[in-house]
N, C-alpha and C positions, 0 to 999 in steps of 0.2 A: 582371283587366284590368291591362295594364302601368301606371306611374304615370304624370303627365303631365309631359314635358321640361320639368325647369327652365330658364327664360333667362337667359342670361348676360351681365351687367350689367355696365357699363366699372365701370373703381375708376382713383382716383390713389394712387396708392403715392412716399415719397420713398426715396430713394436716397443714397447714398455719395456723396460727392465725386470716386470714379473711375465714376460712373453702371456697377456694374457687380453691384451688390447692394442690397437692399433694408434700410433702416433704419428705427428708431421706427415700427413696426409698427401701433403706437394710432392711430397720425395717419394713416393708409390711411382712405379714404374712397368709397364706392360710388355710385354715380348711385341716383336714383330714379328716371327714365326715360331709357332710351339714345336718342342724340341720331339725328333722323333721318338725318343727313349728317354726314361728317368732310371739312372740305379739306384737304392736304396740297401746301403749295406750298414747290417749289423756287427759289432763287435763286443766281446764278454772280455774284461781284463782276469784272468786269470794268472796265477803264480803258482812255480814248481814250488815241491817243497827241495828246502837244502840235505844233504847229507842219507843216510837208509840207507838199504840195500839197494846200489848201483845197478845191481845185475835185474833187477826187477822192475818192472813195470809203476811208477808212482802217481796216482793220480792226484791231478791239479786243482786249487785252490781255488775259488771263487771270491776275490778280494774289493771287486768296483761295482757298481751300478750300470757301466756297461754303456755302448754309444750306440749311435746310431749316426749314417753320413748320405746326404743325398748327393750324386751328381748329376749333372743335368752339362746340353750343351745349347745356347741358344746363338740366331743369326740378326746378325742389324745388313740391311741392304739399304742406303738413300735411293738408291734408283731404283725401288720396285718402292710399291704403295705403300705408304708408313699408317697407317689406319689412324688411330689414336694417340700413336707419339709427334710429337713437334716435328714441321718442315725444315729440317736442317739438310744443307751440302757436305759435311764432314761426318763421318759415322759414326767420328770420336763424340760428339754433343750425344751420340744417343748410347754409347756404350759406357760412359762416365757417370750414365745415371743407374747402370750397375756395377760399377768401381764405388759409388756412395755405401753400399753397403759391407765392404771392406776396410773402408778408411776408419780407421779408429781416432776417437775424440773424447773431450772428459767425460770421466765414467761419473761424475757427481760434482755442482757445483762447489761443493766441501772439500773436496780434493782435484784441484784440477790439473795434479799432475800425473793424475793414475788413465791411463787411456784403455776405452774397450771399444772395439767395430758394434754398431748395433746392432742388435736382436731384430731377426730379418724374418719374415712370412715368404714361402713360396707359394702359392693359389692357383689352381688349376681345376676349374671343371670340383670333380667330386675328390682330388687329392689337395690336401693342405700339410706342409714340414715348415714346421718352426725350428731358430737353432740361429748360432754363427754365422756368418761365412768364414771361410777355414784357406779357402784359393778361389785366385782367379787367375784365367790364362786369357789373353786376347792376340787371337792373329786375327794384322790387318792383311786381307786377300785380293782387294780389288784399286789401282789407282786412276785418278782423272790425268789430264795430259799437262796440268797444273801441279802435280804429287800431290793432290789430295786424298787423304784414303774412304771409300766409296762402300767398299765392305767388310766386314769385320765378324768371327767368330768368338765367341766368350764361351770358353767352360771352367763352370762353379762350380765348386762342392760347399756344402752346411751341414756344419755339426748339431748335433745335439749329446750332452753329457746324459742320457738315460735312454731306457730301452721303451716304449710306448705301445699298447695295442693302436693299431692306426682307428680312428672316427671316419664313417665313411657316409658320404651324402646319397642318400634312397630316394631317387628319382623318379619311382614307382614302387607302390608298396607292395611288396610282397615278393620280391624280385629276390634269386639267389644271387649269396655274392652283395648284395647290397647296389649294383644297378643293373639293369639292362638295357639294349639297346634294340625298341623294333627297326625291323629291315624297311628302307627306305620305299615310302610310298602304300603300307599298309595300316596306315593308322586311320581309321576312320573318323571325318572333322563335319559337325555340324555348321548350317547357314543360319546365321540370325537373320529374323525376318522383320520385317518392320516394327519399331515401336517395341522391341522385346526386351525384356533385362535377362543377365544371366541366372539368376534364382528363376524366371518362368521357366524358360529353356530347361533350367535342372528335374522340373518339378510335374513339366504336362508331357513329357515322351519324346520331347523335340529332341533330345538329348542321343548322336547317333550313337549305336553302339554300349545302351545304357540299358541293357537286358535285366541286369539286376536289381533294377529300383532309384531312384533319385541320388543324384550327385550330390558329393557335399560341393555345393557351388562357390562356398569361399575359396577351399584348395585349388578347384578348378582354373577359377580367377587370378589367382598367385601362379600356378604352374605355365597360364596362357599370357603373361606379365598384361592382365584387363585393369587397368585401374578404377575407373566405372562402373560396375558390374551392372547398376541397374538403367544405363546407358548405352546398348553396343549401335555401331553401325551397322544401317541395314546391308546385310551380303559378308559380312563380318567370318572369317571362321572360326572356330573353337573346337579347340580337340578335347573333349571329355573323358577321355581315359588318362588323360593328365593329371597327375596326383600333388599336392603338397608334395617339395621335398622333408626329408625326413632323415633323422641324424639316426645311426645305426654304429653298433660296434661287434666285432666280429673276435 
């Protein structure tokens, strides 16, 4: 039996001061539950003009480069399964490690009394927002019979000073919108047979669902995370209609 799809959990990650690579890797931090909604609001800073005809209609000025603000709401619970955050009794150990990206610090060894919060990554699946964080709110909701607090809500928002076409990850090519998702249980997954690499399977018809000719078996390999390719397990599945992701812009 194939194993069952891991989900894919938002992370903050920070970044560089040119927001264009990822720094202090320690301090990346994953949700424990993905939030059921992201809003993503845009704003134009526009300016009236002064003075004209009152009685008439004047239209506005186009003066900034314009923002863009994500909010998101996510939950820490110690007493439900923490997956890949640290086993802590207090929910504050695991919500502090989203208060890190609020805490501003020196903006530059050269000047170390000018303080900036660091340039923070939100990561989820096929959405990524880079920017500030701008707020944080945390209610704690649950206590132990010790006044520990057990669980805890945080809702963020993050700026960005510009307006952005979003980058979107193609999970199959050719997909409108830039992903798709097939319906659970219709995706047809080849059996590696003994002694097989995934380049034969691409190449002799093993391949199910491969009506149109040979796999490019590298992207295969990547989409089905094989590291081996020219090693599988015998009984092994592989889904061939699995594609390279692919960066797209809309």
């Amino acid at each position: 039996m194939p194993e069952p799809q891991k989900i894919a959990k938002a992370e903050l990650q920070e970044l560089n001061a040119a927001f264009d690579a990822q720094i202090n890797k320690d301090k990346a931090t994953k949700v424990q539950f993905n939030p059921d909604t992201l809003k993503v609001t845009f704003a134009n800073q526009i300016q009236q003009p002064q003075g004209g005809d009152q009685g008439g209609s004047q239209a506005g000025q186009f003066v900034g480069a314009g923002s863009t603000k994500l909010a998101a709401q996510l939950w820490f619970d110690v007493t439900q399964d923490l997956g890949d955050l640290p086993d802590v009794a207090d929910v504050r150990k695991l919500t502090q490690r989203v208060a890190y990206f609020i805490t501003p610090k020196p903006d530059n060894a050269s000047n170390p009394r000018h303080y900036m919060p660091p340039a923070v990554r939100f990561l989820w699946g096929t959405f990524q927002f880079d920017g500030v964080m701008e707020g944080m709110e945390e209610t704690l909701e649950l206590f132990s019979a010790e006044g520990r607090p057990l669980r805890a809500s945080v809702s963020i928002t993050i700026t960005q000073q510009k307006i952005t076409t979003f980058a979107i990850m193609d999970r199959n090519a050719g997909a409108p919108g830039g992903f798709r998702r097939r319906p659970a249980g219709t995706t047809p997954q080849a059996q590696a047979p003994q002694n097989a690499s995934l380049q034969s399977m691409s190449t002799s018809g093993t391949a199910v669902g491969s009506s149109s000719g040979p796999r490019d078996w590298q992207s295969v390999a990547t989409a089905n995370g094989i590291e081996n390719a020219r090693r599988l397990q015998p009984g092994q599945f592989i889904d061939f209609e699995a594609t390279k992701p692919q960066i797209v812009t809309e």
